[in-house]
C-alpha positions as CSV (number, residue, x, y, z in Angstrom):
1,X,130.2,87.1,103.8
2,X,129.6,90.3,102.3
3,X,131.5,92.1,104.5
4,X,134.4,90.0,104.0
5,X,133.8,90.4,100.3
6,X,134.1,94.4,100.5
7,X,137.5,93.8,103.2
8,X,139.0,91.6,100.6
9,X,138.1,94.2,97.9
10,X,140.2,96.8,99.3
11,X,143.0,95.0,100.3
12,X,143.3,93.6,97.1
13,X,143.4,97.3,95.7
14,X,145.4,98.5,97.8
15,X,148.2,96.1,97.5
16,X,147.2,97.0,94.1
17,X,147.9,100.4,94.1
18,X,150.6,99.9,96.1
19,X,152.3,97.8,94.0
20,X,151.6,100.1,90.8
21,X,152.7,103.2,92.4
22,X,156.7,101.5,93.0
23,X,156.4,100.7,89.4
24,X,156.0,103.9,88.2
25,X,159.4,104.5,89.9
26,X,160.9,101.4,89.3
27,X,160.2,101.7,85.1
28,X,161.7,105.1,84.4
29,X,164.5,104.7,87.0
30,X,165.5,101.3,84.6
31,X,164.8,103.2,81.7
32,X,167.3,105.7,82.9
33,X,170.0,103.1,83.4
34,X,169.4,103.3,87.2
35,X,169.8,99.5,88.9
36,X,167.1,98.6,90.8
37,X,168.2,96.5,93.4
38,X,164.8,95.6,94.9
39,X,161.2,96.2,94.3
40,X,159.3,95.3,97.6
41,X,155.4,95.5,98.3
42,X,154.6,95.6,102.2
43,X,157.2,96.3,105.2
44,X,158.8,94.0,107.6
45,X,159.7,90.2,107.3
46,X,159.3,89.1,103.8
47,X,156.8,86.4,102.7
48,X,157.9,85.5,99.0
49,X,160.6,87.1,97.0
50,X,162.1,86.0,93.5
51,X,165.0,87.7,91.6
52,X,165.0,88.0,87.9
53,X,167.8,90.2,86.4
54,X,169.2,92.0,88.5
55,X,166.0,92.9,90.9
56,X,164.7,90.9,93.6
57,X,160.6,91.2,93.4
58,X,159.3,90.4,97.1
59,X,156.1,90.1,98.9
60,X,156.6,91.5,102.7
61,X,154.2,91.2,105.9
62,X,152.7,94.3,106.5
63,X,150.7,95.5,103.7
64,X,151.1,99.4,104.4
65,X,153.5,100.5,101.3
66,X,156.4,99.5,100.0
67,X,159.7,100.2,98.1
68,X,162.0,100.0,95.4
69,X,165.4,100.4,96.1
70,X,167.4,102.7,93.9
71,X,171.1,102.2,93.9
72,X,173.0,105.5,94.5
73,X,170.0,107.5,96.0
74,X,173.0,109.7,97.8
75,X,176.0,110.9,96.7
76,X,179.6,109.2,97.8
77,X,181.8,111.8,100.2
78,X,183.8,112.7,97.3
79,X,181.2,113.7,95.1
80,X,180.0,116.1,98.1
81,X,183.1,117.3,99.2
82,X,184.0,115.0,101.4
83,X,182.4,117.3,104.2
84,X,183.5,116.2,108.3
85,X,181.2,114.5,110.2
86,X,181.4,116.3,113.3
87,X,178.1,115.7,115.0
88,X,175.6,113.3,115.2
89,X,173.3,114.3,112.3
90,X,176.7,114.8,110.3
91,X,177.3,111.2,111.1
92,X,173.6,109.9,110.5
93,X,174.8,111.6,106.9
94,X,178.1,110.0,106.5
95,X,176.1,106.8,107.6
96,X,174.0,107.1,104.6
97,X,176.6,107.9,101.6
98,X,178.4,105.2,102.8
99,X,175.6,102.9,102.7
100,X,174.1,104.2,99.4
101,X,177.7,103.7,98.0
102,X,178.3,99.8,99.7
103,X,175.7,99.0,96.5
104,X,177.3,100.5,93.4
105,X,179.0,97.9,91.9
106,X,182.5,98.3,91.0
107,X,182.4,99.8,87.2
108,X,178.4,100.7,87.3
109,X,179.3,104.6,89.3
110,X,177.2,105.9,85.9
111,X,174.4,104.0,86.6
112,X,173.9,105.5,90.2
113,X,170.7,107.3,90.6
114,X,172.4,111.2,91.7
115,X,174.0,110.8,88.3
116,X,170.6,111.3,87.0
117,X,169.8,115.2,85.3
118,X,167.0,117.2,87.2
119,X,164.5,116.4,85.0
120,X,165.1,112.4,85.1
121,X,165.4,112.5,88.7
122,X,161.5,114.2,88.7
123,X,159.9,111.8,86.3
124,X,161.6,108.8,88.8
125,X,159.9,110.1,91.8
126,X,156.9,111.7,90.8
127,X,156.1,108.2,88.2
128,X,155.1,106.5,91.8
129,X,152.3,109.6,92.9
130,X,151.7,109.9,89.0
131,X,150.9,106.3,89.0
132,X,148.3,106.4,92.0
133,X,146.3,109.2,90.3
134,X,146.2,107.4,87.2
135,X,144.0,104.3,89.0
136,X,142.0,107.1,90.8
137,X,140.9,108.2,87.2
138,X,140.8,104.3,85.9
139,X,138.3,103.9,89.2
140,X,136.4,107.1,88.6
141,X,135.8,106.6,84.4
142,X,134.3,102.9,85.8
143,X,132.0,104.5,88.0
144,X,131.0,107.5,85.9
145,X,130.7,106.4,82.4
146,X,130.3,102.2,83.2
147,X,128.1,102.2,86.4
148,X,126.7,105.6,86.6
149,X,125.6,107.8,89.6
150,X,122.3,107.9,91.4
151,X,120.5,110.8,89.8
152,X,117.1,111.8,90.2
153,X,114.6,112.1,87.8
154,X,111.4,113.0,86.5
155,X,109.7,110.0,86.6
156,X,107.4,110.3,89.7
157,X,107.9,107.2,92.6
158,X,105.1,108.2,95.3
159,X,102.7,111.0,95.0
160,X,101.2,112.6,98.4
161,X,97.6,112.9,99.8
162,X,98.4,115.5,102.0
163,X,100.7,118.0,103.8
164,X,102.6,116.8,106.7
165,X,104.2,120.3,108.5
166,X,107.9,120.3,108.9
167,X,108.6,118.8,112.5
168,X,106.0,116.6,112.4
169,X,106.0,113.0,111.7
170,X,106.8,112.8,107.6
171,X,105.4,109.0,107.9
172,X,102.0,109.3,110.1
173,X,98.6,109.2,108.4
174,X,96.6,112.2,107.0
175,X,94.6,113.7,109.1
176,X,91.6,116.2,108.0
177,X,93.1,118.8,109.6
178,X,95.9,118.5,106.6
179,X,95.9,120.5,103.6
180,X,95.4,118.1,101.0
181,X,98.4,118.0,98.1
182,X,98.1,119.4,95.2
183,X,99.5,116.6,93.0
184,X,96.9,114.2,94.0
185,X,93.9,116.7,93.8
186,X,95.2,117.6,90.7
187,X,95.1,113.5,89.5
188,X,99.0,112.9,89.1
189,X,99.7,108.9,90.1
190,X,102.7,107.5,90.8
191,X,105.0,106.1,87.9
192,X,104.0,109.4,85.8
193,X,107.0,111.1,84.1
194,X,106.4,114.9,84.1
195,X,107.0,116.6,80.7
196,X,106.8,119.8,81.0
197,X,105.4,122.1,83.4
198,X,103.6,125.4,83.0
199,X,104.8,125.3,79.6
200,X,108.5,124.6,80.3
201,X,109.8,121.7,79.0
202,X,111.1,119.2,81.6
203,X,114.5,117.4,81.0
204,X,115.9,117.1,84.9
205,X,114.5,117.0,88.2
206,X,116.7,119.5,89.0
207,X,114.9,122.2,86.8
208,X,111.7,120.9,87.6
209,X,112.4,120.8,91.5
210,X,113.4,124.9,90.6
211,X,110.2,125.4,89.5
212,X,107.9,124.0,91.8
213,X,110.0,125.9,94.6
214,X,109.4,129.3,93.0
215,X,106.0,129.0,92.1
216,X,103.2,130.6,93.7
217,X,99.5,129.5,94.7
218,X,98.2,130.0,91.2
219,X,96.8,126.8,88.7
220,X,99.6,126.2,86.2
221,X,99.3,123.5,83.4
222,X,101.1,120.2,83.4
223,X,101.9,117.7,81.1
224,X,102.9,114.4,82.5
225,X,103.3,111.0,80.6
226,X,101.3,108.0,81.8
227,X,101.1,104.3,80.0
228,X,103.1,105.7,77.1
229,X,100.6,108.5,76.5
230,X,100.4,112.4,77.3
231,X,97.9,113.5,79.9
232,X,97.4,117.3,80.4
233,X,96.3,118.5,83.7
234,X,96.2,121.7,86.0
235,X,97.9,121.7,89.2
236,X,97.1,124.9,91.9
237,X,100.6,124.8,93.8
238,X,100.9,125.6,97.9
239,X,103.2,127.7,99.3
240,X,104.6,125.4,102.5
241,X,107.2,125.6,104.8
242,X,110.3,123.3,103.6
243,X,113.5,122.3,104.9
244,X,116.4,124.2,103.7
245,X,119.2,121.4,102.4
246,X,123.1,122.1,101.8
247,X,125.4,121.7,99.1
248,X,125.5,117.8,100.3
249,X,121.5,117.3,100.4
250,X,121.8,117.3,104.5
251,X,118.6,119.6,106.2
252,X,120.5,122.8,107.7
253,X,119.7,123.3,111.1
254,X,119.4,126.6,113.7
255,X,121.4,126.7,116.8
256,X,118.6,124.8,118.5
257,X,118.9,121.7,116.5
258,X,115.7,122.4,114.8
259,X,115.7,122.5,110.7
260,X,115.9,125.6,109.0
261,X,112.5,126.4,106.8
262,X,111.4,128.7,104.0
263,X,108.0,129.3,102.2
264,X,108.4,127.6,98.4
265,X,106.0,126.3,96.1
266,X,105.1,122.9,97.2
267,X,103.3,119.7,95.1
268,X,103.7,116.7,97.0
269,X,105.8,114.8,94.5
270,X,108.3,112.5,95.0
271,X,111.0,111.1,92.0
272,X,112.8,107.7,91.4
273,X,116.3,107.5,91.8
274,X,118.2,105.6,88.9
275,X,121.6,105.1,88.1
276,X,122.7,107.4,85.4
277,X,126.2,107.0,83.0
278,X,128.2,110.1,82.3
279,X,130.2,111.3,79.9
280,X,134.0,110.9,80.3
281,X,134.2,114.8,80.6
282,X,132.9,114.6,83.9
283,X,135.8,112.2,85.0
284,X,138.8,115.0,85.0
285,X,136.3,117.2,86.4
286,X,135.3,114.8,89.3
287,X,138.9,113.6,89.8
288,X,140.1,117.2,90.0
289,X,137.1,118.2,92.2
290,X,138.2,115.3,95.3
291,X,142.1,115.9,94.0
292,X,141.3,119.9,95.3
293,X,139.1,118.9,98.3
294,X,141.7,116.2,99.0
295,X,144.6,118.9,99.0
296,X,142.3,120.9,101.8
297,X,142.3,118.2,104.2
298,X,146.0,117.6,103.8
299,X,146.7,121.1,104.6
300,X,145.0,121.1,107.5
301,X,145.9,117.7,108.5
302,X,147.7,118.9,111.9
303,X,144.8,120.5,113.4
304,X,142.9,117.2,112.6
305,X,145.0,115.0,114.3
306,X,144.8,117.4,117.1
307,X,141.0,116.6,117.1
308,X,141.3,113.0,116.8
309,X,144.2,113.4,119.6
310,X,142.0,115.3,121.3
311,X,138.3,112.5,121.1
312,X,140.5,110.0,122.3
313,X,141.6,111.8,125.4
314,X,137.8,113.1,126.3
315,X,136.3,110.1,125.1
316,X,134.1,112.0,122.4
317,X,132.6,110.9,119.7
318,X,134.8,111.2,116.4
319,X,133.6,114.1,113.7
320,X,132.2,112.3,110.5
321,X,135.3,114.5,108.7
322,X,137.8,113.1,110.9
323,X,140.5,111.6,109.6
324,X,141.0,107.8,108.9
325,X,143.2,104.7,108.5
326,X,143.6,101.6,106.7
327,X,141.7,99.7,109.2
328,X,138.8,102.8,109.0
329,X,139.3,102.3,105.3
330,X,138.5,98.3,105.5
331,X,135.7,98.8,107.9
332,X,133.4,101.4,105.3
333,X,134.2,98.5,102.3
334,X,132.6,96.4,104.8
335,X,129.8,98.1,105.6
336,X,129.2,99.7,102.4
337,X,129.1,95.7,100.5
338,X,126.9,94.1,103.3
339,X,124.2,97.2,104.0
340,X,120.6,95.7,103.0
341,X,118.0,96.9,100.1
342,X,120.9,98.7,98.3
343,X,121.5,97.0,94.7
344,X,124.7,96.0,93.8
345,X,125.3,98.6,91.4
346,X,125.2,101.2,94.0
347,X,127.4,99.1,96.4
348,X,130.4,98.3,93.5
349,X,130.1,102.7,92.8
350,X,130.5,103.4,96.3
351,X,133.5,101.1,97.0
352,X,135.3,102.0,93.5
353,X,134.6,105.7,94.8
354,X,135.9,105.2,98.4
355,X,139.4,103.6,96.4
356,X,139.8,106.1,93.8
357,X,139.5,109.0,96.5
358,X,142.3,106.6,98.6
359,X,144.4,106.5,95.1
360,X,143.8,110.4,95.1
361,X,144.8,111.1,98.4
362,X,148.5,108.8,98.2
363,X,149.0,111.2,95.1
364,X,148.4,114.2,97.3
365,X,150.5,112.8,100.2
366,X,153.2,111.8,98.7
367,X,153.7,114.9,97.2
368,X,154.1,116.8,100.4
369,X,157.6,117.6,100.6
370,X,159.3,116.3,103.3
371,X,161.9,112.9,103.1
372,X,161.4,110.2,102.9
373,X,158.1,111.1,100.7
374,X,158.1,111.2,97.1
375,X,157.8,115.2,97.4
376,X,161.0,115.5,99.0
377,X,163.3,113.7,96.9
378,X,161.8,116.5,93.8
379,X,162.0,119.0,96.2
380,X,165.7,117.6,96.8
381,X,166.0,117.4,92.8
382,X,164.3,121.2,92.1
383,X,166.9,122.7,94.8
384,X,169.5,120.8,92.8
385,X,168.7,122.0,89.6
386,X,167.8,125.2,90.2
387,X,171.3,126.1,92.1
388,X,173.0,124.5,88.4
389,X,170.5,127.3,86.7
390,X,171.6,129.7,88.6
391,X,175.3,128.6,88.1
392,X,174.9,128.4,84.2
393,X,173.4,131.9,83.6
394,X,175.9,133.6,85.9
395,X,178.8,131.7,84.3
396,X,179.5,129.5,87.4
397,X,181.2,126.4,87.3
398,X,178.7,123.4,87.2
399,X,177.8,122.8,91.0
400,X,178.1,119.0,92.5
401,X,175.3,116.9,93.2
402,X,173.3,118.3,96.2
403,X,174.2,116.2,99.2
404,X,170.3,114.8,99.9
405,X,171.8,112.2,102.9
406,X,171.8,115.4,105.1
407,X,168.3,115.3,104.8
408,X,168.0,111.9,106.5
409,X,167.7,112.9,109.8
410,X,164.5,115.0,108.9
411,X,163.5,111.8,107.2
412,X,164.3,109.7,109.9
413,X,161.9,112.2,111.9
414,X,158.7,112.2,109.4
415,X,159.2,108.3,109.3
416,X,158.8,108.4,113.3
417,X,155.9,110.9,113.2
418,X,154.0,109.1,110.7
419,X,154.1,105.9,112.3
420,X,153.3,107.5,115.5
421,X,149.9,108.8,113.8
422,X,149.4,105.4,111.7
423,X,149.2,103.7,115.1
424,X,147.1,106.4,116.7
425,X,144.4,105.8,113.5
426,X,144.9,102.2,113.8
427,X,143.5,102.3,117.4
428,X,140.9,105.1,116.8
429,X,139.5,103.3,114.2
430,X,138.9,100.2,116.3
431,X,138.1,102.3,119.7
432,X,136.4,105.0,118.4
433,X,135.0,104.5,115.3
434,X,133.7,107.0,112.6
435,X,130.3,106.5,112.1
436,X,128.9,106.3,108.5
């Protein structure tokens, strides 16, 4: 049931987002005087559909986007020049004008959107990538500043008897042959909060964790707080060999497989884990942080469907960065809401993370600019309005509309290719799973 709970809480965002994201094209375009002829969430045979004014609003079968249909999106032949359509991507263009201009009412030519100024035309198609982002930071401020993150801190969970050598089992008995810990000879008990240590105060794990690493094997005075009351003790640290952890807390590891060690100060304390609020600051600064890391993986996103190509041919198993889809997507919400002896708390921060990076990562897409994505139509739009620029300061005449239907053959082609790898994540994610 739990499963099915986290499932239905995706798909409910995502139609979600989905649906948000063709309003913030649909609002500005009617705020422009553009008709919208349709607003449309989902692809393919439609389930439910009602028109009010002069939009139809529709429900459609497969939940994997959607559309809003503006009416003039290319320019008629004699706003273009009425160019010949000798060839077969000059015909896919004619094709296309004469569609766009089938829907322009007799008398409503004005309203058309390549009527619309440069800078109209950007806040139309960048209001849909806009609009995504926006529930990415929504997602993120609930997480940060209403749930909180699970942050260390001083407050002391388990102390231990002994030292256990890296490589050996962390979870066996003492032995005599151990060095015995210095927290417990030294009388610290689980449940104390340290509180300053060799005469620093302590207000993070973080800087206390800094300390004990760079100390050396000489008694330093402690101050932890036990039962509501201050007990001062000394504590003698050890220097021990200890895993060496990366930027994402994961042990680093030599070519051998075995974990990388250095000599730091060691006590044999271990904190509690609690869920801490932030501020709001940190929600620009954690948006922007996954919006950049985000950006990376889209740049590089051809070499990593050559690797997911590439596992599905040898059989391998899939990188944990590997690219996924929708059905990749559902699966984590899944597993995330029904994994055991996590609280809730933890389970609603992870899923509202998972969607807000989702939200992040539609803004970043859409931006790329290629047709029929949001980023080509204001690429389309900047080309148009700079060749104007350009036309005004050398005393031009005002150039026509650019003629954007001879990009739908390119669109045509992206629309093609994208499928192509939707399908090939659709069936990787059921095959050959990513493993969380």
């Amino acid at each position: 049931m739990e499963y099915l709970v986290g499932l239905l809480i995706v798909v409910v965002v995502l139609l979600l987002s989905i649906g948000l994201h063709e309003i913030g094209h649909m609002v500005p375009a009617k705020r422009f005087g553009v008709r919208v002829s349709h607003y449309m969430v989902g692809f393919g045979p439609t389930l439910w559909s009602r028109t009010k004014g002069e939009t139809e609003y529709g429900l459609k079968a497969i939940p994997l986007g959607g559309y809003v249909r503006l009416v003039g999106m290319y320019p008629p032949d004699a706003a273009v020049g009425n160019p010949p359509a000798r060839t077969w991507l000059g015909r896919l263009a004619r094709d296309a004008r004469e569609a766009s201009a089938e829907e322009i009412r007799p008398g409503e030519d004005a309203r058309a959107f390549y009527h619309l100024s440069t800078p109209k035309k950007l806040v139309v198609m960048l209001g849909g990538p806009v609009m995504n982002l926006l529930i990415a930071v929504f997602l993120m401020a609930i997480v940060l500043v209403g749930i909180g993150l699970p942050t260390y801190t001083t407050n002391l969970t388990s102390v231990s008897t002994c030292v256990i050598p890296v490589g050996a089992d962390q979870s066996r008995e003492c032995t005599p042959a151990d060095d015995a810990a210095p927290a417990a000879a030294a009388g610290i008990e689980p449940g104390d909060t340290v509180v300053s240590y060799d005469g620093t105060e302590i207000t993070s794990w973080d800087q206390l964790s800094g300390l004990i690493r760079g100390s050396d094997a000489q008694a330093v005075p402690i101050v932890v707080e036990r039962d509501g009351e201050l007990v001062d003790l000394t504590i003698t640290p050890i220097v021990a060999d200890r895993p060496v952890y990366d930027e994402a807390n994961n042990p680093v590891l030599d070519s051998s497989g075995d974990p990388v060690t250095e000599p730091v100060g060691f006590l044999g304390i271990t904190p509690s884990r609690e869920l801490v609020r932030q501020s709001l600051v940190s929600v620009p600064r954690e948006v922007a942080n996954t919006t950049w890391q985000t950006i990376k993986v889209v740049a590089t996103l051809p070499a990593r469907v050559g690797d997911l190509v590439e596992s599905q041919v040898n059989g391998t198993v899939r990188d944990a960065n590997s690219i996924i889809g929708v059905v990749g997507v559902g699966r984590f919400a899944g597993e995330i809401a029904s994994v055991d002896g996590i609280e809730w708390q933890l389970k609603a921060a992870a899923l509202l993370q998972m969607l807000a990076a989702l939200n992040i990562a539609l803004f970043v897409f859409n931006l790329i600019p290629l047709p029929p994505l949001d980023g080509g139509h204001v690429a389309a739009a900047l080309w148009e309005g700079g060749k104007r620029q350009v036309a005004r300061v050398r005393g031009l005449p005002r150039p026509g509309p650019f003629d954007s239907a001879k990009l739908v053959p390119l669109a045509y082609s992206v629309f093609v290719l994208l499928g192509a790898v939707g399908l090939l994540l659709i069936y990787a994610d059921i095959v050959n799973p990513v493993q969380i």
